[in-house]
N, C-alpha and C positions, 0 to 999 in steps of 0.2 A: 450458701454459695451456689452459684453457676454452673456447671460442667459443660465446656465450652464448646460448640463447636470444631472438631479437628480433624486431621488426617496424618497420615507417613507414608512418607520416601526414604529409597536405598540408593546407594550404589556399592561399592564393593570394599568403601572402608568407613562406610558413614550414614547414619539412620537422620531422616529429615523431618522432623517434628512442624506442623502448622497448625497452630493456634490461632482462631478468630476469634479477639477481644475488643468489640466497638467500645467499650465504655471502660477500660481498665487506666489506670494510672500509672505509668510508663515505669515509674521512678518507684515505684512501692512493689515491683515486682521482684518473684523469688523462683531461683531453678534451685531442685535438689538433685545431683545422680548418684545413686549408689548399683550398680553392677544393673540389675534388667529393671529396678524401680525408679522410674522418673515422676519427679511433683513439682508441679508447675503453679503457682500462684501469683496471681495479680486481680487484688478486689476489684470486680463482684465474683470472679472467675478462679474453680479450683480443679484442679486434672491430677490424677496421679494412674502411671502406668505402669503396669507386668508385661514388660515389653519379653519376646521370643528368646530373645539374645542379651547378651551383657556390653554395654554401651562405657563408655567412661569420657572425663573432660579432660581436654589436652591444650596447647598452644594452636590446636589449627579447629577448635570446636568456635561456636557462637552462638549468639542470643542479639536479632534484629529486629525492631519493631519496622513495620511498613504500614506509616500513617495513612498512605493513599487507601490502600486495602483491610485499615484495622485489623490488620493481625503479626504475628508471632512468628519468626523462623528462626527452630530450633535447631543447630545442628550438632553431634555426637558423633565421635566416634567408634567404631565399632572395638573390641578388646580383641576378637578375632579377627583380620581384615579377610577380606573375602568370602566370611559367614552367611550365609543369605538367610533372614527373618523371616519366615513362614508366617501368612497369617495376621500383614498388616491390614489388610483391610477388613478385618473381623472385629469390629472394634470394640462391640460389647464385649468379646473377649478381652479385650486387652485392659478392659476398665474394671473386671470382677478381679478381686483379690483371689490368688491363686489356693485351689485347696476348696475353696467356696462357691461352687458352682449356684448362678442365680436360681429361682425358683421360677416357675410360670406364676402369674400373677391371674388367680382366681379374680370370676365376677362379685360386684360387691350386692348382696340383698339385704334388703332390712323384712326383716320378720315379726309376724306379732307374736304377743307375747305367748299366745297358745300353739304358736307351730311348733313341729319338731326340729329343733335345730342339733345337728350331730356334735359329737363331744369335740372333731378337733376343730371345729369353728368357734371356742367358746377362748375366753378372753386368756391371752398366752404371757408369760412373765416372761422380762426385761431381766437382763444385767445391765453392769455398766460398760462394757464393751458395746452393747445395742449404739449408744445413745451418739454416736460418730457418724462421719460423712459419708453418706451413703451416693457414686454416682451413677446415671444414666445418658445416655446416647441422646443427644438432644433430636425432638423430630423437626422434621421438615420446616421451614420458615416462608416456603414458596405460596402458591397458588393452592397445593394440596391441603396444607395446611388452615391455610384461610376459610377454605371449604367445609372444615370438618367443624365438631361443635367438640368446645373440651370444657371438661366437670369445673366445677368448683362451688365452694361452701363446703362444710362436713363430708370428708374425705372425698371431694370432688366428687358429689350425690346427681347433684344437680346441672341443669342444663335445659335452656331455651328460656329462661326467664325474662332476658331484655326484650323476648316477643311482645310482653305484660307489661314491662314495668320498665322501661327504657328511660322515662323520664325520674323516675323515686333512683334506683340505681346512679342516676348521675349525680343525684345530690349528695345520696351515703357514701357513695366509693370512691376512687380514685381514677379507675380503670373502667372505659366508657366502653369496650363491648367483649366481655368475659368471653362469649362463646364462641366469639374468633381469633383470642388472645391466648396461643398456645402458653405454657406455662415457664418457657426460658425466657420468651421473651416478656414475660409478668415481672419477671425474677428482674430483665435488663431493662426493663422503663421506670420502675418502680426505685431502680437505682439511682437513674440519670434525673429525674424529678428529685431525691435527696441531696443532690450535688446541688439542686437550684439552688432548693427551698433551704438549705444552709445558709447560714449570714456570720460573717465574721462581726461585722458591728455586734448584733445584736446576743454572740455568743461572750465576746469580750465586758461588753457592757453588765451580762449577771454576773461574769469571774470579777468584775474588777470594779466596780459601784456599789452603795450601797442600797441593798433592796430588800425582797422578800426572804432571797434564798436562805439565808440564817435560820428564820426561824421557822419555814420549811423543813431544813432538817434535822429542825430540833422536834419536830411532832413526834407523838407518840403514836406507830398503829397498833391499835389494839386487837391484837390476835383470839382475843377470847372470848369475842364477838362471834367468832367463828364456829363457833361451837353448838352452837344452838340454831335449828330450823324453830323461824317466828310459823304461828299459826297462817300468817298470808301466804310463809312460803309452803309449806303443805300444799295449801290450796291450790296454788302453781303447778305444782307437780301431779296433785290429782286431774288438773285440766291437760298435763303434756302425756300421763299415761307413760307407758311402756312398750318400747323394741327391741327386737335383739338383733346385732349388727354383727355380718358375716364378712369378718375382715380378717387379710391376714396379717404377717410380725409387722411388714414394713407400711402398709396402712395404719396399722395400731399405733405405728411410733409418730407416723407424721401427725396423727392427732396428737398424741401428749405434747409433740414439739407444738402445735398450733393452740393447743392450751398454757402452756406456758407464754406464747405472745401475748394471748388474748387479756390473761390473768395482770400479764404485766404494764398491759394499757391501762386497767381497771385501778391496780393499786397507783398508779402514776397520779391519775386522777384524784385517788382518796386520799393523796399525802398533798396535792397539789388544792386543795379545796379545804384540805383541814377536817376533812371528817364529814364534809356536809357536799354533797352533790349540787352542785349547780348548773346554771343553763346551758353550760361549753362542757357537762359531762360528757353527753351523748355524740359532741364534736371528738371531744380530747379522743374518746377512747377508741372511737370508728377509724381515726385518724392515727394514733398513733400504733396501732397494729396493724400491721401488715397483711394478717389474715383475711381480717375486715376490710381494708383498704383497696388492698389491689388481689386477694386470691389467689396469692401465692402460697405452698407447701412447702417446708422446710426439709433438709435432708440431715442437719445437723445440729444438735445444742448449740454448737458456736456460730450457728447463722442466727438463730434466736438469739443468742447475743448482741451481736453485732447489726441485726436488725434492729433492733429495740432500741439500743444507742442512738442510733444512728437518725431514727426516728422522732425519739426524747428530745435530739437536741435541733431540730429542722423546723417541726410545727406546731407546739404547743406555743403558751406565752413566757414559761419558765425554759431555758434552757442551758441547764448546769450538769457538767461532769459529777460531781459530787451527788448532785439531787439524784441522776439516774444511776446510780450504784445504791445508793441509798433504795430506792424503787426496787431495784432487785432483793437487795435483804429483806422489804414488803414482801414479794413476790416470793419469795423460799419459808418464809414464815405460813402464807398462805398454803404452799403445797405441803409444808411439814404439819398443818391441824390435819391432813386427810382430805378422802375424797368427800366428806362432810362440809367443812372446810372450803374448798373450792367451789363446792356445790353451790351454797351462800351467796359464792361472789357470783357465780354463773345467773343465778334469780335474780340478784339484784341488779345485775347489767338488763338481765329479758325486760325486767321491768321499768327499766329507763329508756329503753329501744321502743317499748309499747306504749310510754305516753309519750313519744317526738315524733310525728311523723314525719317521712318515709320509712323510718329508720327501722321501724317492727320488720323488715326484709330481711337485717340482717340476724335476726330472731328466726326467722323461716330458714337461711340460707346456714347460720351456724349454730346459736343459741343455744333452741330447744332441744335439740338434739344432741348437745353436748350435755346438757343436765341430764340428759339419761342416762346417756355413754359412762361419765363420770362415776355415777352410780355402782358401777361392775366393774371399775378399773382393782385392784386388788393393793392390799399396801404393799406389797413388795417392792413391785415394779415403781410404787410412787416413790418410795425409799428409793429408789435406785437411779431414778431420773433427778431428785433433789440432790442426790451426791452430787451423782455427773456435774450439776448445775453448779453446785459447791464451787468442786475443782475448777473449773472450768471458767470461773467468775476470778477465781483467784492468778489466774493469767492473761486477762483483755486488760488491754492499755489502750492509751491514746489514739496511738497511731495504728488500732485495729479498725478504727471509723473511716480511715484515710478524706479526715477535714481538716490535716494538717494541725492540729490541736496544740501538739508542741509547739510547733515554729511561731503559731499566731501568741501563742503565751509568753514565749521569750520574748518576743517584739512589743508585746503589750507591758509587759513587767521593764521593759529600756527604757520606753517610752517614759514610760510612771518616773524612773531613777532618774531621766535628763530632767524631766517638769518636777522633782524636786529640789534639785542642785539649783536650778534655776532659780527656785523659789527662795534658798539661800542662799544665792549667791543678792539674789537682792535685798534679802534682810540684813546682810550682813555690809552690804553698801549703804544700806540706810542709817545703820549705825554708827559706821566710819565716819558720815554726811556729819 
């Protein structure tokens, strides 16, 4: 999810909340107020705030959308009228959960493998509290912005690569110039390209025809494959060597979130191919990760969900509800063998990146570096993010994609019921005849 652009206003019985959402869907939108916590939702965009004061909803409260200006006016009442809120324009403040003061965010280095690297740099365990929406202060969208160069690939390492490779980039990604492409706004094009690249024909037609989808998710994957590095993959890993990465919680996490994308492009592919890699591997899985794609960081398991979804059903040639749940039970199997396990799939991806070119970039940009990473990730923490993933899977529906999925099913399954009455009502005239 997004954390939107915003700001607040007072007067003396009422707190002015503005939300700027160019790409939200008006009608899918959610306010929640409980006393100083306000959470605002409208996909791609998620806020929730530890407001100064205690707010409540009354008859003289609102929720405006202003198409002109794509945004939100929220208004509240105050519980105290004449209270005055210290402290709206601090906004990082208003967006840390209270008790939880943020951390300064250390520089990231990769070290070899013989430096000394101090103990509390070394790899930190997860709960399952981690694995939730973590927000930030969006930056600048102006001129300043434009100006600057911002990271991405493997925890956002990299930078100035389309100086090199401007042409190879355009073919793997999505997103034609990364290092002027601040990361909200990665987060809101890479949305508004899914709203295209969606098709109602073309999703109705695998729910409701007969095709492949059946015995798609009748394949067996086989997890026990996983379990064994082949002697080529060795040799992979004796050519990527050894780093050690000086990261802290909240980088560590957007990795396993961007492993769990990546992983889940990869299985999409190998249920969708049957076991055998073919020539639209190296499309499917550039394509249907988001990581790979457009170089965007996640802040929550349920945006990896709902990325993934979302994605599954836009651009590949299969695209079924069913088939992508199914992909994700792939995807939980894989994280449940271990970081062994995952490791497999990470070589086996490197290794389809390096024979398609341009495509070994995205080997240079995330890959290789995640085959290392993985290596030192610790089973706890892996246990602890395949729960999250669990739970977490056991609550996305339909309408968390907002591609209207119900409505188009109801209509499609009407549709289906008149063209059979139809169909009987003329059999049953021909009989009459």
């Amino acid at each position: 999810m997004i954390t939107p652009t915003f700001r607040l206003d007072q007067n003396e019985t009422q707190l002015i909340i503005i939300v700027e959402a160019p790409y939200t869907n008006v009608k899918n939108t959610e306010i929640h107020v409980e006393g100083d916590d306000v959470r605002f939702y409208s996909a791609p965009y998620y806020l929730r705030l530890a407001l100064p004061g205690h707010v409540e909803e009354t008859d003289n409260s609102s929720a405006k959308y202003n198409s002109d200006k794509s945004e939100f006016v929220i208004t509240l009442d105050k519980v105290t009228p004449g209270q005055h809120f210290d402290g709206l324009d601090m906004l990082a403040s208003l967006l840390a959960p209270k008790g939880q003061p943020k951390a300064k965010r250390p520089l990231i280095e990769v070290m070899e493998e013989d430096s000394d690297v101090p103990p509390s740099c070394s790899m930190q365990e997860f709960s399952d509290d981690d694995w939730h929406i973590d927000q930030v202060v969006q930056e600048p969208t102006g001129e300043e912005a434009m100006c600057s160069q911002h990271g991405y690939g493997f925890a956002n390492l990299h930078k100035g690569l389309l100086n090199k490779y401007q042409v190879e980039l355009g073919e793997v990604c999505e997103i034609k110039n990364p290092d002027a492409v601040p990361p909200a706004k990665r987060w809101a094009e890479k949305y508004a390209e899914e709203q295209i690249k969606f098709s109602d024909d073309h999703y109705l037609s695998d729910l409701m025809l007969e095709n492949d989808i059946p015995r798609l998710l009748e394949f067996h994957f086989d997890s026990e494959s996983l379990n064994t590095l082949t002697p080529k993959n060795v040799d992979q890993m004796k050519i990527l060597g050894n780093r050690k990465f000086i990261l802290d919680k909240s980088e560590q996490k957007v990795l396993f979130f961007g492993m769990i994308d990546i992983i889940f492009s990869y299985c999409y592919d190998w249920r969708t191919s049957e076991g055998s890699h073919t020539i639209e591997s190296t499309w499917n899985i550039s394509r249907i990760s988001a990581s790979l794609s457009w170089f965007v960081s996640f802040n929550s398991i349920q945006d990896v969900i709902v990325s993934s979804l979302r994605r599954s059903l836009s651009f590949p040639l299969h695209r079924n509800w069913d088939l992508s749940m199914k992909v994700f039970q792939d995807t939980l199997q894989v994280l449940k063998s271990g970081p062994k396990g995952i490791l497999v799939c990470l070589l086996d991806i490197q290794k389809l990146f390096n024979e398609r070119a341009p495509y070994y970039l995205l080997n240079v940009l995330f890959i290789e570096e995640y085959c290392i990473w993985v290596q030192k990730i610790t089973q706890e923490s892996l246990h602890s993010l395949t729960t999250t993933l669990e739970q977490e899977l056991q609550k996305v529906s339909k309408s968390h994609v907002n591609f209207d999925l119900p409505e188009l099913e109801i209509a499609a399954r009407l549709v289906e019921e008149e063209e059979m009455e139809d169909d009987l009502s003329t059999v049953i005239q021909g009989i009459q005849i």
